[in-house]
C-alpha positions as CSV (number, residue, x, y, z in Angstrom):
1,X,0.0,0.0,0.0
2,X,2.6,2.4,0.5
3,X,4.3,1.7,-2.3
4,X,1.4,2.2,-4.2
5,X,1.1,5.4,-2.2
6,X,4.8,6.6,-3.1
7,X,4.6,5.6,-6.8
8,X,1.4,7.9,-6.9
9,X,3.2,11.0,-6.0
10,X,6.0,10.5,-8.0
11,X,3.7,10.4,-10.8
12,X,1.6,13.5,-9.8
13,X,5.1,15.7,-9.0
14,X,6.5,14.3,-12.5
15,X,2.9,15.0,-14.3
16,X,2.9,18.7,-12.5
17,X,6.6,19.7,-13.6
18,X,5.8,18.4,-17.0
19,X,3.3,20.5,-17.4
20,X,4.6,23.9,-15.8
21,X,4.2,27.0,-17.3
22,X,7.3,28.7,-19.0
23,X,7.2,32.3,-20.2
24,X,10.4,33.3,-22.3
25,X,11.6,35.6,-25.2
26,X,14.7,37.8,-26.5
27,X,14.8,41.1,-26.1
28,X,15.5,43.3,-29.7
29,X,17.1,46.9,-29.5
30,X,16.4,49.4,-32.5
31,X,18.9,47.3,-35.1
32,X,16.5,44.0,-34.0
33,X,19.1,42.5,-32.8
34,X,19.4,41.3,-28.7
35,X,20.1,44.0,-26.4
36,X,22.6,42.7,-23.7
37,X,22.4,43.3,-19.6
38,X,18.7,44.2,-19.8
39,X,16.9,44.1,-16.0
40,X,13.6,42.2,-16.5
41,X,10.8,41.8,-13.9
42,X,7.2,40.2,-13.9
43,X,4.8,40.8,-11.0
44,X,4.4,37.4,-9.9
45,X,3.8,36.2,-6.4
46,X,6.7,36.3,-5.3
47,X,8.4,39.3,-7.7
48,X,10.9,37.6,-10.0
49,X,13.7,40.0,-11.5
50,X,16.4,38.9,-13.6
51,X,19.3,40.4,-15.6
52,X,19.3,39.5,-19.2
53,X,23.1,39.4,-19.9
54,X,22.6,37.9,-23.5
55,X,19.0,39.2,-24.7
56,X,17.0,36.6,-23.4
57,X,14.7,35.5,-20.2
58,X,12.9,32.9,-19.1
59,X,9.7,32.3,-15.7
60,X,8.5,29.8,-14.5
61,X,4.9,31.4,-14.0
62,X,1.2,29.8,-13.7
63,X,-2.0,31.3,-15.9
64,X,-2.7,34.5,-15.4
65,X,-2.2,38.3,-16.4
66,X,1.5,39.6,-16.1
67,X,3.2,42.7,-16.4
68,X,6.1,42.6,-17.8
69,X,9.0,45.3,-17.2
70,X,12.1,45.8,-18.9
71,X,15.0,48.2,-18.6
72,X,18.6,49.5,-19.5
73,X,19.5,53.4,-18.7
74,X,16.4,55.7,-19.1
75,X,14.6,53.4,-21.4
76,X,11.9,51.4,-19.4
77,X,9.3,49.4,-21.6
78,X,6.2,47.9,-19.5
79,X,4.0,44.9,-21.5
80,X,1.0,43.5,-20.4
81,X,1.1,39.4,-21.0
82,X,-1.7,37.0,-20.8
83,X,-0.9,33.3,-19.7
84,X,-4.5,31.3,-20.5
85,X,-3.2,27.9,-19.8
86,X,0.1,25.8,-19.0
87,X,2.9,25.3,-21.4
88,X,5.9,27.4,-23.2
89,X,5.1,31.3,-23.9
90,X,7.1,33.0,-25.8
91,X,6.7,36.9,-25.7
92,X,10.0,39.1,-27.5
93,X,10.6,42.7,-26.4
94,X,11.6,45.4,-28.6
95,X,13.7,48.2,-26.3
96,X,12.5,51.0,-28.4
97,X,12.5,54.4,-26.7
98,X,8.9,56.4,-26.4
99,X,8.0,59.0,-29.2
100,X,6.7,61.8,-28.3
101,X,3.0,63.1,-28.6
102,X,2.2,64.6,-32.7
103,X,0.3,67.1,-33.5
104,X,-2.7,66.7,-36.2
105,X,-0.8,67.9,-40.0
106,X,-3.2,70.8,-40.6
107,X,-3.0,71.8,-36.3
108,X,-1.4,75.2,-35.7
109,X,2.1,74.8,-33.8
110,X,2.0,75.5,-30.2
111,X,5.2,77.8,-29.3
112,X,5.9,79.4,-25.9
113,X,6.7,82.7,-25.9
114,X,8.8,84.9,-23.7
115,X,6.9,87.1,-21.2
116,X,6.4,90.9,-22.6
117,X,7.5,93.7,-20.3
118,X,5.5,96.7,-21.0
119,X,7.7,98.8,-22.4
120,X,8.6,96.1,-25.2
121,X,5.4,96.4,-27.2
122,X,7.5,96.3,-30.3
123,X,8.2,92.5,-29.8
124,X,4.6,91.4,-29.7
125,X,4.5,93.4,-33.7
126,X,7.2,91.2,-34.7
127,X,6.5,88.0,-32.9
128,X,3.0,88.3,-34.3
129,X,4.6,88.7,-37.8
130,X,7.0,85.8,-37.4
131,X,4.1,83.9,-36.7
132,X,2.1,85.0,-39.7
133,X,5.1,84.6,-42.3
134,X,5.7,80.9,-40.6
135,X,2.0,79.6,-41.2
136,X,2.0,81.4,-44.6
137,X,4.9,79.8,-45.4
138,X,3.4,76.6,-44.0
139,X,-0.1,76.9,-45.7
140,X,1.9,77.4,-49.3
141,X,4.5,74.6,-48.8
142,X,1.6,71.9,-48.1
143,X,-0.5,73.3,-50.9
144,X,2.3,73.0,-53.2
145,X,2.7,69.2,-52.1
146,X,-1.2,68.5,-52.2
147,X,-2.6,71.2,-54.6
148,X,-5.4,73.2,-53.8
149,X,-7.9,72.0,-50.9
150,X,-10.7,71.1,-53.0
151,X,-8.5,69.0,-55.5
152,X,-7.1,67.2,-52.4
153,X,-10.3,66.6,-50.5
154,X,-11.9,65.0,-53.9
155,X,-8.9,62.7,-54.3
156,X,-9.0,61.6,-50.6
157,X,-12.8,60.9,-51.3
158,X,-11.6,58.8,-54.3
159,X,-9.5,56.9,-52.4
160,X,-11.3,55.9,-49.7
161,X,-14.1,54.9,-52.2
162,X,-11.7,52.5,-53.8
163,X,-11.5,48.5,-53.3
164,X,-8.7,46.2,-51.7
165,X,-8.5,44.9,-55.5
166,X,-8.2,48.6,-56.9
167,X,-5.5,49.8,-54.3
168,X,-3.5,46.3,-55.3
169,X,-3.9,47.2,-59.0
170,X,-2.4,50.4,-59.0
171,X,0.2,49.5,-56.6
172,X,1.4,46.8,-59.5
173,X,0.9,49.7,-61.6
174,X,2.3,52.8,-60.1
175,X,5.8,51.2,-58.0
176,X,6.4,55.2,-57.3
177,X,4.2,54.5,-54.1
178,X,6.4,51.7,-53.1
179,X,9.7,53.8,-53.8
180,X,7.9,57.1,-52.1
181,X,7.8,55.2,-49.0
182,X,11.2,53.7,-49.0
183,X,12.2,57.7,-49.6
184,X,10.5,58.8,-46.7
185,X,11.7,55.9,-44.3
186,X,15.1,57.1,-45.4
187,X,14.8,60.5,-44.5
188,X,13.6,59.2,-40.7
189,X,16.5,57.5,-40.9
190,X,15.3,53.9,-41.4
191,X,12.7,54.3,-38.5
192,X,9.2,55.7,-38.4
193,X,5.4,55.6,-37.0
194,X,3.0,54.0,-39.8
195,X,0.9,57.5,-38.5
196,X,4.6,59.6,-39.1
197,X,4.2,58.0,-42.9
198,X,0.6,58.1,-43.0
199,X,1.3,61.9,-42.2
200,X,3.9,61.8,-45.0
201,X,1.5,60.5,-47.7
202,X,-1.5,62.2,-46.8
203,X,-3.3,61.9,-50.5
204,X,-2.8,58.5,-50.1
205,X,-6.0,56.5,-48.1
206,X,-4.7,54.4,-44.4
207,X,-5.7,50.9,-46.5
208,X,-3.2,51.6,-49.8
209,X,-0.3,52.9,-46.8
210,X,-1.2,49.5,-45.1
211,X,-1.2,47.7,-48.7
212,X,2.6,49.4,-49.2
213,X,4.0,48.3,-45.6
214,X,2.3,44.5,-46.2
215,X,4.4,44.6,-50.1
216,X,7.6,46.2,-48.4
217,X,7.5,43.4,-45.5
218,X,6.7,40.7,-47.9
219,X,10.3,41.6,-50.2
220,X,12.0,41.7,-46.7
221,X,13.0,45.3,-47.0
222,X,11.2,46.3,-43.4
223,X,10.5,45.2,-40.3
224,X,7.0,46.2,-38.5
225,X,6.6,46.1,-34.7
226,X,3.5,46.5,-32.9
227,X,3.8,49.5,-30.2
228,X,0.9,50.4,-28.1
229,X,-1.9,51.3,-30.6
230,X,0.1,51.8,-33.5
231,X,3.2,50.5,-35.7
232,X,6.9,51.3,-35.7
233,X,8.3,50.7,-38.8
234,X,12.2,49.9,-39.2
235,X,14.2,49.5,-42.3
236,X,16.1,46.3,-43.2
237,X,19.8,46.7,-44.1
């Protein structure tokens, strides 16, 4: 009986380390490649921390919801991670620092602007006319690129009208999209939003830009990663 006993225990602490829960990954820096001496932590009970000295981490965790936080200097990057049932996870992080909060394309610029004394009322003149000559300046370099307001606003309505099948036939058509974007990648130097190039190629519709990244990442010339609600978009060398 008690070896029946012993034999049963065995087999229920074999069957339960068989069937842990493992969550594991590599962490990428901006060239996607692994980032070395990275601190890592996940809010499990107890707190596990580790230092990633060659890219990559592995816990032993159990189902559940997980934040995950990874640092090296002042970049910190926090990912939520959802365990549904035992076996191996594997979850990558890309060490990409933050971008900054952007501004609509046709949004005013915000400046600040230096206190006025009183007896400098001459400033606010040309301040004010600085102002005027930048968004004059502004209003004729985006009408330039997009030609008057009316033609653009009935070309964005024709795009937007047009089919997954149309977008694809003009893209085989018209490679000067595909090149346009490759341009402008180029110019962010090999990294950008998909809303930075979205911002780019405005007279183009969000479904044809998505059509372009999809072609670009199929002939291996980019790399998309998902960050918060949006895309970054890095260049392949």
């Amino acid at each position: 009986m008690k070896k029946s006993l012993i034999i049963i225990l065995l087999f229920l602490l074999t069957l339960s380390l068989v069937s842990a829960t493992t969550l594991k990954g590599t962490i990428y820096n901006t060239n996607l490649e692994p980032e070395p001496d990275v601190l890592i932590e996940i809010n499990t009970i107890p707190e596990q921390r580790l230092l990633a000295r060659d890219g990559t981490y592995q816990f032993d965790v159990s189902p559940g919801t997980y934040t995950l936080t990874a640092q090296k200097e002042d970049i910190i990057i926090t990912e939520e991670v959802r365990v549904l049932a035992e076996g191996t996870y594997i979850y990558d992080i890309f060490l990409l620092p933050e971008f900054t909060a952007e501004d609509d394309l046709w949004a005013d610029t915000e400046e600040e602007l230096i206190e006025e004394e009183p007896s400098l009322f001459r400033w606010q003149y040309i301040v004010t006319g600085l102002i005027i000559i930048f968004l004059l300046y502004r209003f004729y370099r985006e009408r330039k690129k997009y030609g008057s307001v009316w033609k653009f606003r009935r070309r964005v309505k024709e795009e937007a009208a047009k089919s997954i099948e149309q977008h694809k036939e003009e893209l085989a058509q018209e490679p000067g999209y595909i090149e346009k974007a490759l341009e402008i990648m180029k110019k962010h130097d090999g990294r950008i939003t998909q809303k930075e190039l979205r911002k780019e190629m405005l007279y183009l519709s969000e479904a044809k830009i998505s059509l372009i990244l999809t072609e670009l990442e199929h002939k291996g010339k980019i790399e998309k990663i998902k960050k918060g609600r949006g895309n970054v978009v890095v260049m392949r060398n």
